[in-house]
C-alpha positions as CSV (number, residue, x, y, z in Angstrom):
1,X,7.0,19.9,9.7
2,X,8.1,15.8,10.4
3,X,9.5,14.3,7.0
4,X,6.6,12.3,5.3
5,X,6.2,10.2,2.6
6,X,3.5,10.8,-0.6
7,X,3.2,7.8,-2.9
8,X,1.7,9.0,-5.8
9,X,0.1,6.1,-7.7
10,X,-2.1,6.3,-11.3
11,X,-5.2,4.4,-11.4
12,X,-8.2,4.2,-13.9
13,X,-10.9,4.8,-11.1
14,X,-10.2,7.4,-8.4
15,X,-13.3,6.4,-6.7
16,X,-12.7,2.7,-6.6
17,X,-9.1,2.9,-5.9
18,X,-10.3,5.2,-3.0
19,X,-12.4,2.7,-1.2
20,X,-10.2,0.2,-1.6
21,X,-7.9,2.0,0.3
22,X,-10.0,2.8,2.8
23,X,-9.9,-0.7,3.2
24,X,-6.7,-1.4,3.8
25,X,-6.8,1.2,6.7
26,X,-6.4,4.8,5.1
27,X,-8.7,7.6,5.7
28,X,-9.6,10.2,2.9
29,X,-8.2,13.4,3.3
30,X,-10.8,16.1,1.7
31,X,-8.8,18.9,1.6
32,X,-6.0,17.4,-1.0
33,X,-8.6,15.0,-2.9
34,X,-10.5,16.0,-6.1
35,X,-13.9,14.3,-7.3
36,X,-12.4,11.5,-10.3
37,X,-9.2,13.4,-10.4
38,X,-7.0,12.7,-6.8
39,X,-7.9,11.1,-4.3
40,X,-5.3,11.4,-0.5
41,X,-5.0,8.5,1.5
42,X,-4.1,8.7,4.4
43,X,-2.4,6.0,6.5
44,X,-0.7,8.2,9.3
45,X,0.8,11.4,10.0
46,X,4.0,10.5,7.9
47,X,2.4,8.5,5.1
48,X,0.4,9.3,2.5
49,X,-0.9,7.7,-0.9
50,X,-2.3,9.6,-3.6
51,X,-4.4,8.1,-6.2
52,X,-4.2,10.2,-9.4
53,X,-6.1,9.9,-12.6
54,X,-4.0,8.7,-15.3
55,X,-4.7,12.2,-17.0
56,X,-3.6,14.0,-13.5
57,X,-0.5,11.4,-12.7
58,X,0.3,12.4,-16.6
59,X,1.3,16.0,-15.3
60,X,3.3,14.9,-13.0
61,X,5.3,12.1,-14.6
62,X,8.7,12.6,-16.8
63,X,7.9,9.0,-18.3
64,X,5.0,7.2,-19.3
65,X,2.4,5.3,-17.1
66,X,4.2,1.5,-16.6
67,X,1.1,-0.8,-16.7
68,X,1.2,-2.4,-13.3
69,X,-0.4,-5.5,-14.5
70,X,2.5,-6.7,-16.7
71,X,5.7,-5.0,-14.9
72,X,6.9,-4.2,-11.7
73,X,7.1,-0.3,-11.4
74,X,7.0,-0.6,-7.1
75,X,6.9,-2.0,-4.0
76,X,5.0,-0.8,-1.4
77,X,5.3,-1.9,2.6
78,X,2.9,-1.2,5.1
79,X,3.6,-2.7,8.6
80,X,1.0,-3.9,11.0
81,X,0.6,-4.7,14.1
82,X,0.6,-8.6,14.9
83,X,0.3,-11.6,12.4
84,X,-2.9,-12.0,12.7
85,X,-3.3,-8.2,11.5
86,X,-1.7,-9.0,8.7
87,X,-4.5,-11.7,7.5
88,X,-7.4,-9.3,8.8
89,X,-6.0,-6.7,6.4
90,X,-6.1,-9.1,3.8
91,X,-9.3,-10.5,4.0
92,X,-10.4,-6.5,3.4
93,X,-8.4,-5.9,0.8
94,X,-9.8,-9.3,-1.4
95,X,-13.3,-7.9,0.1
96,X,-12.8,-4.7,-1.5
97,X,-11.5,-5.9,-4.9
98,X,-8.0,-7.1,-4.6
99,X,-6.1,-10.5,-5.3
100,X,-3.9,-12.1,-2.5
101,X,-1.2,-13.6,-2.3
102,X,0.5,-13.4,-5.7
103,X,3.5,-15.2,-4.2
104,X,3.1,-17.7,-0.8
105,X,3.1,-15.9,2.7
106,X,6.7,-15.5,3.9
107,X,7.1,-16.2,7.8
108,X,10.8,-16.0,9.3
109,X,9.8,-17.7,12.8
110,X,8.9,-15.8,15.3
111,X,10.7,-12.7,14.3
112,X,8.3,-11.6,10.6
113,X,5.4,-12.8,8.7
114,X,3.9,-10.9,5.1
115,X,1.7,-11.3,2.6
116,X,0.8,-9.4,-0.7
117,X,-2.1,-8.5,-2.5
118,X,-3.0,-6.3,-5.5
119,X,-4.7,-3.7,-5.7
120,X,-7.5,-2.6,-8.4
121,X,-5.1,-1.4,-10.8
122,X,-2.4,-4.2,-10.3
123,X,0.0,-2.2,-7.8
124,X,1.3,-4.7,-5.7
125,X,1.1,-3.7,-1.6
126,X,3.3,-6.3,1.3
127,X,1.4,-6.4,4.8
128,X,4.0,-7.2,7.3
129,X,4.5,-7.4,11.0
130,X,7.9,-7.7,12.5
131,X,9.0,-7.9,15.8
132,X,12.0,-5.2,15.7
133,X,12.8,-6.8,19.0
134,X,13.7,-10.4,18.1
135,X,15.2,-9.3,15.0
136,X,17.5,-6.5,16.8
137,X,18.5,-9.8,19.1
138,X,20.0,-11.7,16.2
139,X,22.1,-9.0,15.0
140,X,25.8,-8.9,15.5
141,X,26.7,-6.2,18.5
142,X,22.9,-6.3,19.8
């Protein structure tokens, strides 16, 4: 089995949360989703997002639920594939529900460009596209 990634996240909608992120480019996964419980996201083979209940994430977590809305509990990356990706990806997320562009787009020439949004529960997400090529060129020893 290849390494993957689960990012387990609580939210107070499963269903919402769910649609959103089909928005952004994930597909359901029925066979590790529950009805208003959990909901699996996929966004490829290696990633995953779960969206948990607060009751459900409450099983799993050794601390209490950090309110998204006023702290920053994480980060989360996802890459696509071109600038112009990035604002497509965007426009669905604020289509579905979510705010953009908490803080200004970031562009770094020719070499990365992101922007953020937040989702319906105030978990922020960074769209990015990066080309591994330019910035492997800058590097010392490339």
């Amino acid at each position: 089995m290849p390494r993957m990634i689960f990012v387990n996240l609580p939210v107070a909608d499963v269903e919402r949360a769910a649609g959103f992120y089909a928005a952004l480019g994930a597909e359901r996964d029925a066979r590790f989703s529950q009805p208003g419980t959990a909901a699996a996201m996929v966004f490829s083979d290696a990633i995953v997002v779960m969206l948990l209940s607060h009751a459900h994430f409450a099983h799993f977590a050794p601390r209490p639920i950090a309110d998204a809305r006023t702290a920053t509990e994480v980060l989360i990356c996802l890459s696509e594939e071109s600038r112009a990706a990035v604002d497509a990806r965007v426009a669905q997320a604020v289509d579905a529900g979510g705010r953009a562009d908490l803080r200004a787009p970031q562009a770094m020439g020719e070499m990365m460009y992101s922007r953020n949004l937040e989702d319906l529960d105030g978990h922020v997400i960074e769209l990015m596209w990066m080309d591994a090529a330019a910035v492997t060129q800058d590097q010392p020893g490339a």
